[in-house]
C-alpha positions in Angstrom: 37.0 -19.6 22.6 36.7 -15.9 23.2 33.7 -14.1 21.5 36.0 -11.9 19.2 36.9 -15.9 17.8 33.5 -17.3 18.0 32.4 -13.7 15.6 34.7 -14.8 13.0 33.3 -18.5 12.6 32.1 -19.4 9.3 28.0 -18.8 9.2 27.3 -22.6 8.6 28.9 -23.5 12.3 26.7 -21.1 14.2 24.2 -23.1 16.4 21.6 -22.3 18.7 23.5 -24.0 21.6 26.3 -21.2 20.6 23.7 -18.2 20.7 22.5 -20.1 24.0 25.8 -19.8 25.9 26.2 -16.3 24.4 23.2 -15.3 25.9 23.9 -16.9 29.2 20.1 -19.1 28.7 19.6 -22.8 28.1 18.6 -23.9 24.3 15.1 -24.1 25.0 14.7 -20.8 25.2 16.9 -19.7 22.6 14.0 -21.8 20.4 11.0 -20.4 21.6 12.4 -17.0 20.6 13.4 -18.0 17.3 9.6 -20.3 16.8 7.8 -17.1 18.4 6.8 -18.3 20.9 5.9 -16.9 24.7 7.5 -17.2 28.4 10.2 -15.3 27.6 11.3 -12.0 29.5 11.2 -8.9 27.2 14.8 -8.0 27.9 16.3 -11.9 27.4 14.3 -12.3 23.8 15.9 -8.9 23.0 19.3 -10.1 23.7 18.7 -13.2 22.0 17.5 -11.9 18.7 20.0 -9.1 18.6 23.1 -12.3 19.1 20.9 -14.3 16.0 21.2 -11.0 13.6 25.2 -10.4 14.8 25.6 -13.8 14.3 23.8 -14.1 10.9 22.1 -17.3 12.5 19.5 -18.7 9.9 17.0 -21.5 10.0 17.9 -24.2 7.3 16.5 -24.2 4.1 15.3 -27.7 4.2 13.7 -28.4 7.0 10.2 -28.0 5.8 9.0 -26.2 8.4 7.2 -23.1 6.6 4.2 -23.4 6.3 1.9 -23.5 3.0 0.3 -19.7 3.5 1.6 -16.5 2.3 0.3 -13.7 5.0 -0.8 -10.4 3.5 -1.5 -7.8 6.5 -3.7 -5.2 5.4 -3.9 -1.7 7.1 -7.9 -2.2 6.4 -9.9 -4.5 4.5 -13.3 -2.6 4.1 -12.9 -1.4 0.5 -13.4 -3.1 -3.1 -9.7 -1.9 -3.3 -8.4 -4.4 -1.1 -10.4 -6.9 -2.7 -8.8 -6.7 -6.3 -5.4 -6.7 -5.1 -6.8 -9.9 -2.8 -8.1 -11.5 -6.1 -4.6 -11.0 -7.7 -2.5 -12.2 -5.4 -4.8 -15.2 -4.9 -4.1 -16.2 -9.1 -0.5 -16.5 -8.1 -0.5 -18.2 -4.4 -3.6 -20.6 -6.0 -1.6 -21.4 -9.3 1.5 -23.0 -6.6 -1.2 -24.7 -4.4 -0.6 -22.2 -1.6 -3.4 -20.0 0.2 -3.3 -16.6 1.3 -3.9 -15.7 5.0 -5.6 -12.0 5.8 -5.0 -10.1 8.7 -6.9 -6.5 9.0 -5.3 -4.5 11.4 -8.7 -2.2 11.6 -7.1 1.2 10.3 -3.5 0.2 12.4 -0.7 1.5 10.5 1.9 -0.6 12.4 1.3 -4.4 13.9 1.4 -5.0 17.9 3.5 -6.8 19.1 1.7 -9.6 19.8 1.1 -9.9 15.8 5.1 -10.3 14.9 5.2 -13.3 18.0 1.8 -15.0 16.2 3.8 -14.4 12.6 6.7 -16.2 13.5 4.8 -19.1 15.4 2.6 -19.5 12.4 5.9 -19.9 9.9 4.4 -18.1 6.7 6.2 -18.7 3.3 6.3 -14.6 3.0 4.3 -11.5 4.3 2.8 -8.8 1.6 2.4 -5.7 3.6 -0.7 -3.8 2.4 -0.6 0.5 3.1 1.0 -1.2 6.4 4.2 -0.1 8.2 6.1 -2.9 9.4 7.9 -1.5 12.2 12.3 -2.0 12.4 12.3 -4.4 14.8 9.7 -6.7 13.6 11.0 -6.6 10.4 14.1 -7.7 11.6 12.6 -10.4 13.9 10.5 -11.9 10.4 13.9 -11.7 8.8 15.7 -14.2 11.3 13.4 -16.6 10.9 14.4 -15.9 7.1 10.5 -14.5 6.6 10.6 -12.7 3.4 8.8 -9.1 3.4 7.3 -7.6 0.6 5.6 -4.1 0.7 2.5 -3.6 -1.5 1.6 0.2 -2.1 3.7 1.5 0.7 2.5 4.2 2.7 5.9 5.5 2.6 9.3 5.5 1.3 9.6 1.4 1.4 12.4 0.9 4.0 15.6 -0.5 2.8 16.0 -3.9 2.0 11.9 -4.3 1.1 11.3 -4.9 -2.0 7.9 -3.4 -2.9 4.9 -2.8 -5.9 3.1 0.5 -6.9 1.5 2.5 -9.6 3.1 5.7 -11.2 0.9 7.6 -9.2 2.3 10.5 -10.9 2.0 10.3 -14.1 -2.1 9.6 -13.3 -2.3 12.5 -11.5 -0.8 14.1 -14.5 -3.0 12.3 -17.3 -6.2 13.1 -14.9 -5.7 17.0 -14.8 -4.0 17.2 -18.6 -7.5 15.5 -19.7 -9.3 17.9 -17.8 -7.3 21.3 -19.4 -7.4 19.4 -22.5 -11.5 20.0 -22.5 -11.1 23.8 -21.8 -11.4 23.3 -18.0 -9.3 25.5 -15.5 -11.2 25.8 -12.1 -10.2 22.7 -11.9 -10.4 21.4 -8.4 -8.4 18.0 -6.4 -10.0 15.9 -3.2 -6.8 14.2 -2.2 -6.8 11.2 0.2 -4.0 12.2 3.7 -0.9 13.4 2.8 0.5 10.5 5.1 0.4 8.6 2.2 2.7 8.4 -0.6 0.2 7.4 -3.1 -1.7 10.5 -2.7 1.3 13.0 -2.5 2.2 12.0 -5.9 -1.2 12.2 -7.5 -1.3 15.9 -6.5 2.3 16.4 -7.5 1.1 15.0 -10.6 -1.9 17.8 -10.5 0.1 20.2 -9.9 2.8 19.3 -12.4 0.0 19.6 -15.3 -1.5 22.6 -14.5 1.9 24.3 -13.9 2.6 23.2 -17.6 -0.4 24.3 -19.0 0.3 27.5 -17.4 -2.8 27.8 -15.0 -2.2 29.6 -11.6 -2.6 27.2 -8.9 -5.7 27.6 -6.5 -4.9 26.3 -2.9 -8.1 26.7 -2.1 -9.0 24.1 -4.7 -7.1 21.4 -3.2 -8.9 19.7 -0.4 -7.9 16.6 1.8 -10.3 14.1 3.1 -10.5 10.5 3.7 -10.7 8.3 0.9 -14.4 7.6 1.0 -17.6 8.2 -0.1 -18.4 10.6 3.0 -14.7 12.5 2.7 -15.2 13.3 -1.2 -19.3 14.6 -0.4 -18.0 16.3 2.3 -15.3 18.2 0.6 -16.6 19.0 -2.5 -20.1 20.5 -0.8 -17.8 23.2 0.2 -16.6 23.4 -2.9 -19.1 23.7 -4.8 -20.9 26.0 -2.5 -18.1 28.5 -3.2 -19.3 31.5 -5.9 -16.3 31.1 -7.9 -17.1 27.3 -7.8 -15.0 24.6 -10.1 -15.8 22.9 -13.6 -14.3 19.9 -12.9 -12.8 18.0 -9.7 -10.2 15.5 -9.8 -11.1 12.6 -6.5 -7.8 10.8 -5.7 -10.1 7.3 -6.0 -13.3 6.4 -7.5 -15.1 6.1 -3.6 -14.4 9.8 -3.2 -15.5 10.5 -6.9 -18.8 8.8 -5.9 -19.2 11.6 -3.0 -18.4 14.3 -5.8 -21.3 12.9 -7.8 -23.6 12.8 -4.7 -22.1 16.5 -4.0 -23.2 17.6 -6.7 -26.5 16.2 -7.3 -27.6 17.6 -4.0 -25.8 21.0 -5.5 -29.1 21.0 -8.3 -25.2 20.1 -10.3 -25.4 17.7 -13.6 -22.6 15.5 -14.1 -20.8 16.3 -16.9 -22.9 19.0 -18.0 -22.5 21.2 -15.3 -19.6 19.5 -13.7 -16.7 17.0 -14.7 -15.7 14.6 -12.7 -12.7 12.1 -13.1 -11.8 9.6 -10.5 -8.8 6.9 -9.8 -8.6 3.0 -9.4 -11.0 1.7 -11.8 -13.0 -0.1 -9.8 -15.8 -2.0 -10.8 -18.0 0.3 -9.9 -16.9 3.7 -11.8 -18.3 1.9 -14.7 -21.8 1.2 -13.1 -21.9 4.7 -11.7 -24.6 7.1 -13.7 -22.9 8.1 -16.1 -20.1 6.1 -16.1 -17.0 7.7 -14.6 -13.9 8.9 -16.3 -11.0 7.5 -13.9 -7.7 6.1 -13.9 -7.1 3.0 -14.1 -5.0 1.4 -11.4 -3.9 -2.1 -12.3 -4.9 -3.4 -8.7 -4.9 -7.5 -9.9 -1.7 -7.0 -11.5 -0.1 -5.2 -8.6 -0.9 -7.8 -6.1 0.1 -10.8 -8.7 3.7 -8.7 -9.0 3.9 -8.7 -5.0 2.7 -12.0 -4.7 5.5 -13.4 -7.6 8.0 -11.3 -5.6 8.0 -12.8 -2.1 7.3 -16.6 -3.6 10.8 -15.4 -5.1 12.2 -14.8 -2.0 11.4 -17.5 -0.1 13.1 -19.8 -2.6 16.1 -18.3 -2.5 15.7 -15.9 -5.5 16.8 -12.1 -5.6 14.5 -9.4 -6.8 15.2 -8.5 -9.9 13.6 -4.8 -9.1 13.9 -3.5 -5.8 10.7 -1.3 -6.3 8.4 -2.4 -9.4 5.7 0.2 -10.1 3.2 -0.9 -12.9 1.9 1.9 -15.2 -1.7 3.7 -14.8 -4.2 4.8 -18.0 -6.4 7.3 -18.5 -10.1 6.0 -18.5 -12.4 8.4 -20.8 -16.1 7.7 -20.3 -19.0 10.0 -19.6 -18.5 11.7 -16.7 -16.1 14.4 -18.0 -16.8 17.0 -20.9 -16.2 20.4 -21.9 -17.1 23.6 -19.5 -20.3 25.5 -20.0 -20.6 29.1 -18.1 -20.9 29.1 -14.5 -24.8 29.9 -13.6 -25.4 33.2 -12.1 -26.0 33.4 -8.2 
């Protein structure tokens, strides 16, 4: 039978002795490709797993192989963030009898490697990528194993064919800035997270957007980018407030960073709000234990990871998505940490 013939067989008839003679390598090794597993040359698995996607070569259904574990790989795990999209994915994996599996890649964007052969050899229901990128080819190595791939807060544009969960990011951005004009406020200053990610691009679109409609001149010098911690938002709003046309308020793109504007401005001789507003984003736990107790928006973290959770348990029964992209709304959090401007003191 000539290849061009053995293309056009139904799905159903392809085996792995067939993607074995295609290759020109024994079964055996055609299965410890497709079960992950090592002692296979670089260029063979290659030729291998491109013949299983051509041939739309799948793993039955039934065979009970996958294990009971849905695998959530985090970009980092050092951050009450992570923790309350943990605690809502764990409600939905808990409530089926499953467990969740954690893997930190320590500040990684993409995998190695060796994680995507350790993936496959450990047979996980589904993967919930966290900030992560999952990179072509291992994303096409989980799918013919028929691993389902969810992305959760993508750094990015989610690549085709992921489903994935957000926030409006946006429309926060928006509410946080429109609250801040709305109390007579116009040097009103952003600490953004890296523009690598896509979360933080739109919350300054979103800052931008309101003071554009409010018709207030836009300040570059205003907008500053640091990481999103404690240390990035001191950092950057020291400077910032050492300036002589300093700001009334500052928008943090999360609560850590907000913390750092606080500490900023304490060290500044600054009183929050008198002296300076301050409005964060997450909702974290703490922004309500913080003195006084921040104004921030609310990010529904526990939700968001239930929603990806839901999503791939969907897909690795078989289901389609009924949303491609699912982003769950954000609200404005008004406590005592934002309030109208006095006048600037004299220097």
């Amino acid at each position: 039978m000539t290849d061009q013939h053995a293309a056009s067989r139904p799905r159903q008839e392809v085996t792995l002795a067939h993607i074995a003679k295609l290759a020109g390598v024994s079964a055996p090794t055609v299965s410890k490709v497709i079960n992950g597993h090592p002692g296979v040359a670089s260029s063979t698995r290659r030729r291998i797993e491109d013949l299983v996607r051509e041939h739309g070569w799948r793993r039955r259904p039934d065979t009970g192989e996958s294990s009971a574990v849905v695998e959530v790989v985090f970009e980092s795990l050092d951050s009450l963030w992570a923790l309350e999209l943990i605690r809502g994915m764990d409600e939905v994996t808990q409530a089926d009898g499953l467990v969740l599996g954690l893997i930190d890649m320590r500040g990684r964007r993409t995998p190695h490697e060796g994680w995507t052969d350790q993936a496959l050899a450990r047979r996980p229901l589904g993967i919930i990528a966290v900030s992560a990128d999952i990179a072509e080819r291992q994303r096409d190595r989980l799918a013919s194993r028929s691993i389902p791939l969810v992305a959760l807060d993508p750094r990015g544009e989610p690549e085709h064919g992921v489903p994935s969960v957000g926030a409006t990011n946006w429309n926060g951005g928006l509410s946080a800035t429109r609250h801040l004009l709305e109390l007579g406020h116009r040097r009103i200053a952003m600490v953004n997270g890296p523009d690598t990610l896509m979360c933080c691009r739109a919350r300054l679109d979103g800052y931008r957007a309101a003071l554009d409609a409010a018709g207030v001149p836009p300040d570059p010098s205003l907008v500053r980018t640091a990481p999103l911690y404690v240390e990035g938002g001191r950092t950057e709003a020291a400077a910032l407030l050492a300036s002589p046309d300093r700001p009334t308020a500052v928008f943090a793109a999360n609560d850590l960073q907000a913390l750092g504007v606080y500490q900023a401005a304490h060290r500044a001789g600054l009183r929050v709000p008198e002296d300076l507003s301050v409005v964060g984003f997450d909702d974290l736990p703490l922004a309500q234990w913080a003195d006084p107790p921040m104004t921030t928006v609310r990010q529904p973290l526990r939700k968001m990871g239930a929603a990806a959770a839901r999503m791939v348990l969907a897909l690795a029964a078989g289901a389609a998505p009924g949303e491609d992209r699912v982003e769950l709304a954000t609200r404005l959090e008004v406590r005592a940490s934002t309030a109208p401007p006095t006048h600037l003191p004299m220097r």
